[in-house]
Structure formats: C-alpha cells, structure tokens
C-alpha positions as CSV (number, residue, x, y, z in Angstrom):
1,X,91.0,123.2,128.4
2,X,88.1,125.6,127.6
3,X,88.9,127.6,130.8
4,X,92.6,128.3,129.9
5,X,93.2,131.9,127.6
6,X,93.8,131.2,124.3
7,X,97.7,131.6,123.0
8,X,98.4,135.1,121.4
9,X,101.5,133.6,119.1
10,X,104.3,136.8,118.8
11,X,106.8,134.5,116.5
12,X,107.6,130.7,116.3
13,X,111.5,129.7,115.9
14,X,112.0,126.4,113.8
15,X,115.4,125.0,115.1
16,X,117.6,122.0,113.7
17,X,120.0,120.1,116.4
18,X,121.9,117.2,115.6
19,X,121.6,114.6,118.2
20,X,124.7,111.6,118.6
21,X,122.9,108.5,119.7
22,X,125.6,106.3,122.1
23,X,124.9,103.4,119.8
24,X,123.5,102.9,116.1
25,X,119.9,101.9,116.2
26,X,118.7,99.7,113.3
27,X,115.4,98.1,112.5
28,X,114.1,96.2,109.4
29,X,114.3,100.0,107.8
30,X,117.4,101.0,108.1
31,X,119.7,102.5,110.6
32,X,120.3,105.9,112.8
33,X,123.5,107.1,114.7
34,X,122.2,110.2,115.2
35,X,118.9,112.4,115.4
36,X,118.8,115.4,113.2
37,X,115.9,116.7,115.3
38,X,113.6,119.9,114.3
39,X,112.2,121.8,117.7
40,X,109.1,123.9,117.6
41,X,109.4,127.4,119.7
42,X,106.1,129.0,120.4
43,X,106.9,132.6,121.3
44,X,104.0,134.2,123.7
45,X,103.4,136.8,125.3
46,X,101.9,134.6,128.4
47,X,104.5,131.7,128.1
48,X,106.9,129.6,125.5
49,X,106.2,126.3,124.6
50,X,108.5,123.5,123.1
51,X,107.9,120.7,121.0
52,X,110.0,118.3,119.0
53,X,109.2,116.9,115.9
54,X,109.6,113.0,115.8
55,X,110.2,113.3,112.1
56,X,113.4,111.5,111.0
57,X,116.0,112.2,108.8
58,X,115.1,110.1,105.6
59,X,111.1,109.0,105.0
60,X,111.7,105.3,106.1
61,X,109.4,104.6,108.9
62,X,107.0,107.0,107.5
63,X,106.4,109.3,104.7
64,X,107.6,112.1,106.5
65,X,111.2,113.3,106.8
66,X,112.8,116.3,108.8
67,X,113.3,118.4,106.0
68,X,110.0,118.1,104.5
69,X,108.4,118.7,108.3
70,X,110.2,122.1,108.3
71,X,109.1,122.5,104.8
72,X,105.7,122.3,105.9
73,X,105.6,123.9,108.9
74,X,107.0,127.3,107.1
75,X,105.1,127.1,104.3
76,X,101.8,125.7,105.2
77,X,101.2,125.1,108.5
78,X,102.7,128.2,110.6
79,X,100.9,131.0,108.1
80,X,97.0,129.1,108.8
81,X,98.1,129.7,112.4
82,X,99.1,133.6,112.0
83,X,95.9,134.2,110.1
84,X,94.0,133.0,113.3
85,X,95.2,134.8,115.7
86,X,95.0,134.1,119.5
87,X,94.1,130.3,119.7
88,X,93.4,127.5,122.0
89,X,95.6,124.2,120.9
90,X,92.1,122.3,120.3
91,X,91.6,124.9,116.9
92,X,94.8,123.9,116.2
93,X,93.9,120.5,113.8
94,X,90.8,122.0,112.7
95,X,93.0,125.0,111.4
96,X,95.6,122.6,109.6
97,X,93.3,119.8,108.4
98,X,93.1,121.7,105.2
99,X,96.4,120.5,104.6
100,X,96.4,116.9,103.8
101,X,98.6,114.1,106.2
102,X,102.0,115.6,107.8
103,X,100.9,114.4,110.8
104,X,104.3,114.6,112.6
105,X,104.4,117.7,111.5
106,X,101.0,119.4,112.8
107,X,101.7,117.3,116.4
108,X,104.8,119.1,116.9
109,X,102.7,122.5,116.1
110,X,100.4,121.8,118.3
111,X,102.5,120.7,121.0
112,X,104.1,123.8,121.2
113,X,100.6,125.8,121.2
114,X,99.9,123.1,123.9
115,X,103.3,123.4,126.1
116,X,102.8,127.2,126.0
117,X,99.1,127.3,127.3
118,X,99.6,125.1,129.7
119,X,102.3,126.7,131.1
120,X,100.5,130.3,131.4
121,X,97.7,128.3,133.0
122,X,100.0,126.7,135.7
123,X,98.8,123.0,134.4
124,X,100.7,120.0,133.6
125,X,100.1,118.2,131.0
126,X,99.7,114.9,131.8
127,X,96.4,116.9,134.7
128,X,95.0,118.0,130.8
129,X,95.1,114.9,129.6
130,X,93.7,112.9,132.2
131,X,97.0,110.7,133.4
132,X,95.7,108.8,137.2
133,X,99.3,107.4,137.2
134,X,102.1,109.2,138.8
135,X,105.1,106.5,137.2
136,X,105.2,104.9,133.8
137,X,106.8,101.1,134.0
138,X,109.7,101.7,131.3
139,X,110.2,99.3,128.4
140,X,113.7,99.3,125.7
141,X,113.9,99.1,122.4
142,X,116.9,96.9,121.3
143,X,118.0,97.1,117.8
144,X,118.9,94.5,115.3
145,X,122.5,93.4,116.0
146,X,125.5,91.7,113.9
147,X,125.1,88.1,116.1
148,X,122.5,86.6,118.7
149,X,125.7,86.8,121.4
150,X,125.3,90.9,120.4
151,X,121.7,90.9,121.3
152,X,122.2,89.2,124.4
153,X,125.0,91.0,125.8
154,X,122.7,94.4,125.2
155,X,119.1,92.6,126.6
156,X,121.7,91.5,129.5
157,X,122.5,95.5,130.3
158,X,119.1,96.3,130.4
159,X,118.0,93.8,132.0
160,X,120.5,94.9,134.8
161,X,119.9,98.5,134.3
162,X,116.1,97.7,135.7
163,X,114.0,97.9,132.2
164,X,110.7,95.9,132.6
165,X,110.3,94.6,129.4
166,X,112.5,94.1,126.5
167,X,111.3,94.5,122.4
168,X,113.5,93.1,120.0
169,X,113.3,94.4,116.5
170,X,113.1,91.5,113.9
171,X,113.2,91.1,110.3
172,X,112.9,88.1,108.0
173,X,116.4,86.2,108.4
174,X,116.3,88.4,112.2
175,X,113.6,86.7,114.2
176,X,113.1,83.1,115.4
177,X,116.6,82.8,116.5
178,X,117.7,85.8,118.3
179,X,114.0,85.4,120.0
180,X,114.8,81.7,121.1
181,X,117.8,82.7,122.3
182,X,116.8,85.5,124.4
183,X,114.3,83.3,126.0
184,X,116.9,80.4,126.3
185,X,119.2,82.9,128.6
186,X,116.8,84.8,130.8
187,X,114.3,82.7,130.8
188,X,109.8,83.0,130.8
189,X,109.6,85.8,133.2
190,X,111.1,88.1,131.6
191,X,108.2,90.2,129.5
192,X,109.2,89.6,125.8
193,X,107.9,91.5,122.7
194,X,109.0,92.1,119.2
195,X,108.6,94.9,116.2
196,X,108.8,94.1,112.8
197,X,108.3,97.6,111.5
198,X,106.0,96.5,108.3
199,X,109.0,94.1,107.4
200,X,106.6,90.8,106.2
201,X,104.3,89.9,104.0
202,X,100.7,87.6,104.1
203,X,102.9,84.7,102.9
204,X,104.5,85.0,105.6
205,X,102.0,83.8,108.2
206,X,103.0,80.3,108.9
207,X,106.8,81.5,109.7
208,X,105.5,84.1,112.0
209,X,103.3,81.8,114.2
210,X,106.6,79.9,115.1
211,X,106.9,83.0,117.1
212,X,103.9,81.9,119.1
213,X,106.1,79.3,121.3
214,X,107.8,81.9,122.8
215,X,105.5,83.1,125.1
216,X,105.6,86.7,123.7
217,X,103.4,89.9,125.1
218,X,103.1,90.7,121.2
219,X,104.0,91.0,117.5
220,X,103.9,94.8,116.4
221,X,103.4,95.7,113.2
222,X,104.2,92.8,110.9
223,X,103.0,93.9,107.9
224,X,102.4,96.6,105.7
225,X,100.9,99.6,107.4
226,X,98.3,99.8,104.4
227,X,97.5,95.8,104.6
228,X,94.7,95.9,107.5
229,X,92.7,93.5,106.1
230,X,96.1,90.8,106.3
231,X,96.6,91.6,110.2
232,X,93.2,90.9,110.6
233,X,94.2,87.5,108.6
234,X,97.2,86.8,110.3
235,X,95.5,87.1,113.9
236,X,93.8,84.0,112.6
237,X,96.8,81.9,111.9
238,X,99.5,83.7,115.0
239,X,98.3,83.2,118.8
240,X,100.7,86.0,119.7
241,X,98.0,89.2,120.3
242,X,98.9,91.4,116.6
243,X,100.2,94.8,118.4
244,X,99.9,97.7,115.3
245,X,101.8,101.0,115.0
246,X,102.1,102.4,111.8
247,X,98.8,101.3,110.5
248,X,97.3,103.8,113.5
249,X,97.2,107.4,112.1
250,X,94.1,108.8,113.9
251,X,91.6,107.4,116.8
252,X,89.0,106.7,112.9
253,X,91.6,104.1,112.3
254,X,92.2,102.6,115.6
255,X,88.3,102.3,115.5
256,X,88.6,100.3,112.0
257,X,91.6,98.2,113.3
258,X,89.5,96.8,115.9
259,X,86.3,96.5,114.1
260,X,87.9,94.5,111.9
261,X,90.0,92.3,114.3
262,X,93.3,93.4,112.7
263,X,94.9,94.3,116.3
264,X,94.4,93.0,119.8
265,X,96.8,96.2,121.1
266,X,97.6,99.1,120.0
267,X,101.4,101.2,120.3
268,X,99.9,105.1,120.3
269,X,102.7,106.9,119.4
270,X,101.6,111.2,119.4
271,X,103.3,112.3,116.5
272,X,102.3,109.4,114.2
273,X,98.6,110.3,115.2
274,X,99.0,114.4,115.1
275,X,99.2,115.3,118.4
276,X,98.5,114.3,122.3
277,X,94.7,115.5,121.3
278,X,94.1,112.7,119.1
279,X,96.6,110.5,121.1
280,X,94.0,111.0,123.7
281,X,90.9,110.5,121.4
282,X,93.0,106.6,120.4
283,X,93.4,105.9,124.0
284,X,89.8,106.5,124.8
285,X,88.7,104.5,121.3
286,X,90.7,101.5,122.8
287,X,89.8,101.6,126.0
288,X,85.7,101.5,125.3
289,X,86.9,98.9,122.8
290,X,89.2,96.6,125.8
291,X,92.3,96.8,123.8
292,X,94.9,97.6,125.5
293,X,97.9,100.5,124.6
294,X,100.8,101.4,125.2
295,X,103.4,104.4,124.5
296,X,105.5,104.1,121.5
297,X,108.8,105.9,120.8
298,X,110.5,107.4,118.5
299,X,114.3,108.0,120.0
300,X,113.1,111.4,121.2
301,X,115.0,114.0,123.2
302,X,113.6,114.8,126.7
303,X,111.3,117.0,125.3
304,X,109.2,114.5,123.4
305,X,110.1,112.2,126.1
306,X,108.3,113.8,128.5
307,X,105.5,114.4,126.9
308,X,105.0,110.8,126.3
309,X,105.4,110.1,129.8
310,X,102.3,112.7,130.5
311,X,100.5,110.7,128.2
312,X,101.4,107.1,129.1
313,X,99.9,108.1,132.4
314,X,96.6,107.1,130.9
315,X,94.6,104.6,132.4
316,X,94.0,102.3,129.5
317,X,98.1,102.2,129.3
318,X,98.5,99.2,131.1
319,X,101.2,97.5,129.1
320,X,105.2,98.8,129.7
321,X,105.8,101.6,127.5
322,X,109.1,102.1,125.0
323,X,109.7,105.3,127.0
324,X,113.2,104.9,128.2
325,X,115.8,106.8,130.3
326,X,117.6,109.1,128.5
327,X,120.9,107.9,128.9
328,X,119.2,104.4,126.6
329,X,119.9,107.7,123.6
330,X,122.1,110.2,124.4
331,X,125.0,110.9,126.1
332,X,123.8,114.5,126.9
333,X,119.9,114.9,126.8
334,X,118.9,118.5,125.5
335,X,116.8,118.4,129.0
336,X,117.7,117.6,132.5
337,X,118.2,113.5,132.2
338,X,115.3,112.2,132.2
339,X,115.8,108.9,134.6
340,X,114.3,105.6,136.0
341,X,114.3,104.2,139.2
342,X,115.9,101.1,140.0
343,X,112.8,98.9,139.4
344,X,112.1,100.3,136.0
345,X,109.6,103.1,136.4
346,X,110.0,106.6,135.3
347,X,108.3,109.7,137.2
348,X,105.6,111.6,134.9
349,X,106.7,115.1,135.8
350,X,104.5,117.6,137.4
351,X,106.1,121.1,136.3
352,X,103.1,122.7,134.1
353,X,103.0,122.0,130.7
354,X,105.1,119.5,129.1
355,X,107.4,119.5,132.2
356,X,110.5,120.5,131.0
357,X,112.6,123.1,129.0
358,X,115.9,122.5,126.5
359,X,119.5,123.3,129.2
360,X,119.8,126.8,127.1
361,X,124.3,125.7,126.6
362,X,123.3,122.3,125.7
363,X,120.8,123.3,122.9
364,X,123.0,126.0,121.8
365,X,126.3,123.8,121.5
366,X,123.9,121.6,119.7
367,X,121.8,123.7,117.2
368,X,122.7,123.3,113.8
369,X,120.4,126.4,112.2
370,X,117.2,128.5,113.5
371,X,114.9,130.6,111.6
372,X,112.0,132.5,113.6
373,X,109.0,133.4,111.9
374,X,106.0,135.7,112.6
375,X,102.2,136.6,112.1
C-alpha cells in the first residue's frame, strides 16, 4: 500500500438510509426489521470512496449505536483526519487511536479512506489485502423463530436456495430443540452451527454440552464478551470447538483468546475490529496460531458486503462465511445485487477498491438525511 498516493480528503458526506429487511431478524438481543444505516463519503480529488458503518440502531450487540457513530465521526473522528491532511488509510488508526473504542465507527472511516485510494490506484481490494480465492462458500444466518416448524420451513429455503451452511441463533429456552430438529429433518450432512450472541452464563455449561450430540461445526459466542477466562472453561466441559465474536475487538485479543484456550475459531467481523487493516492483522494472528476464521456479518448493504467478500478471500478463511446474497436482506440492495451461484458461492469482485458503488436513484429514494463536512 506504500506505493499508492496518499488521499487528499476535499469533504466527507455522513448519510442516513433506512433499509426494510424482507423479514425481521431476531437474536437472543433483540430484533431488527430494518437497518437505519450511516454511509461514509470520502470526497477526493483522485477518487470517492464508500463505506458503511455496521453500527445498529440501538447499542445491543455492542456498545455502539448509529447515532452515536455519527456523533463520533463529526465530532471526533473526521476533524483528526482534516488536521492531517493528505493521508494513506494505514495513518488512519494511528490518527484516531487517541480517541478511545468506537471501533465501528473508525472502520467505516477508514474504509472510505481505503475505497478511495484504491480506486485512484486501479487496485481491488481484496489484491491489497492478500485474498488467493476468487469465490467465498456462502453461509445464512437464520433468526430465532415463533416454533421449530418456523425454523424449519426457513433452513428448508435456504437450503434450496444453495446456502452451504446454516447458523441458527439460540438463546436459553431457544436451543437444544430447534437444533434437534433441524438435524432430525435434513439430516448429518448438512454443515450445522449456532450463535448465541453472549446469551449464557458459566452455569450454564452442562446444558450447553448437550449441544455436543449434534455434530455441530461450532458454538459462537456463548457467553459474555468480557468473560474470556469462562470460554476458556467451557471448552473444557463442551466438545463443540467455542467459535468467539464479540470477545474479538483487535488481532491483541484474538492473540489472548488463544493463548488462553478460550476459542478454537474465530468469526472476524471488520467493523467490530476497526477496519479490514486490523481484520487482516486477526486473520494473520489466527492463522500462525492454526485457528481457523471465518467472515462474520452484520446484515450489511452491498457495500459492506462486498467488502467482506474481499476479505473472506483470505487464506486462513476456510470455514463458510455469513456473507449472504443480498436478496437473504433486502428487497432492493443500495448496490447492484450482490448474488450466489447455484452451489452456494459468491464471486469476490474485481472492480478496484471495494468493488462497487450505491445505484445513485436507489440511495437517493432511500436517504433519510446527509450532511457533508470539510477540512
């Protein structure tokens, strides 16, 4: 990246859309029917680049929320950058570690910073990061439904649609049962995960190894995000490899999490760790390590979606990734659709930088407010 020009930033526009999701999505933290999602603009005079902030609407799965994001990114983040002037994307964290955590916020920054060099340089972004892979192997994300007969009529469409693997979200009263019965109906072969989303507790640990007859690829994230040293004690008791997400804000504490035998995998999800720099520092962390990763989601637009894509490229991803098709979301992408093939994999694109650009009527019949900013 040392070779490309550094990105001379003329004004950044800060834009609010409100995405419909074709279907509610709940997990053990609540539930979404729509994204109110804040896009990143970086205005150059050698290129634009977009990024979306993975933020959601109320601090739930994080401590960061939408609001506060924009918040940040106005009052904090943006005026380090202007006082710079022309950077490279890899000054970008140095520039905003000042300013303490609102990681989703910085990784959509520097994204943006990202998108935009690349692009003036002509390079894609998943050639910067150091993708070998030209498909990702597509995985789905299925919510927590009303009844098992739900759940199975919504694995059964996926199933159908070509996904490779299936995570159910689970919570305590939402787990052994719906699990069993997914199993039940379609059977061993069929790759099999689940995602508690920090919903259990240590005392918990007996009831979670029932899991382990199921033959599953992993538990992610059953306990508190904080609680490392109980994963490391509930990979004792559970057989099932302990897969964390939340617990993994930076590649210092995927390096802890494995030191300590708290996680056998590891979900690397960008914005969570501040960026596709440091997503690229965990990968590497793992992979000298042997753990395995793969690409986490966060019901992005094509935008972030193809960014993850770029980055589930990566070698050391060698488990099916919860990057989806967009039509899993959205009835109308803000991006060309982003699709899969009919046996489940989804092209990393090849367009320079992140690969693709909002549909200018979509995002305008979409965008709830803007406000652009400069040095």
């Amino acid at each position: 990246m040392n070779s490309m020009n550094p990105v001379d930033i003329e004004a950044v526009e800060l834009r609010r859309v409100g995405m419909p999701l074709t279907s509610p999505f709940r997990t053990s933290f609540g539930t979404q029917t729509e994204r109110d999602v804040l896009l990143v603009r970086v205005i150059s005079g050698q290129a634009e680049g977009w990024a979306e902030c993975v933020a959601t609407a109320d601090p739930l799965y994080s401590s960061e929320f939408t609001d506060g994001a924009h918040r940040v990114i106005t009052d904090h983040l943006l005026p380090r950058l202007f006082h710079a002037g022309p950077l490279s994307a890899e000054q970008v964290a140095e520039l905003l570690k000042p300013v303490r955590g609102h990681r989703m916020a910085k990784a959509a920054v520097e994204t943006a910073v990202l998108d935009a060099q690349l692009k003036a340089a002509g390079i894609p972004l998943g050639r910067c990061l150091g993708a070998t892979a030209t498909h990702v192997e597509a995985g789905v994300s299925v919510s927590i439904h009303d009844s098992v007969p739900e759940l199975l009529d919504a694995v059964a469409g996926y199933l159908d649609a070509g996904y490779r693997r299936i995570k159910l979200k689970i919570q305590p009263g939402w787990d052994t049962e719906p699990v069993a019965a997914v199993r039940e109906r379609f059977g061993e072969d069929v790759l099999l995960q689940v995602d508690a989303n920090a919903a259990y507790t240590r005392s918990d640990a007996r009831h979670l190894a029932q899991l382990d007859a199921f033959g599953l690829l992993l538990v992610e994230q059953p306990l508190d995000e904080e609680d490392m040293a109980g994963h490391a004690e509930l990979a004792r008791v559970v057989r099932t490899p302990i897969c964390l997400d939340e617990s993994i804000v930076s590649a210092q504490a995927a390096y802890e999490a494995i030191r300590t035998g708290a996680c056998a995998i590891v979900n690397i999800k960008p914005g969570r760790v501040g960026g596709y720099l440091e997503a690229r520092r965990v990968h590497d962390v793992c992979a000298a390590a042997g753990i395995p990763v793969w690409a986490g989601g966060m019901l992005e637009t094509g935008l972030g979606r193809a960014a993850n894509l770029a980055l589930a490229g990566l070698p050391n991803f060698t488990l099916p990734s919860d990057i989806s098709a967009s039509d899993r979301y959205f009835e109308q992408d803000l991006t060309e659709p982003i699709t899969m093939t009919d046996d489940g994999h989804i092209q990393i694109p090849t367009a320079p930088g992140i690969g693709v650009a909002p549909i200018p009527e979509v995002l305008a019949e979409l965008t709830v407010s803007t406000l652009v900013l400069k040095p």
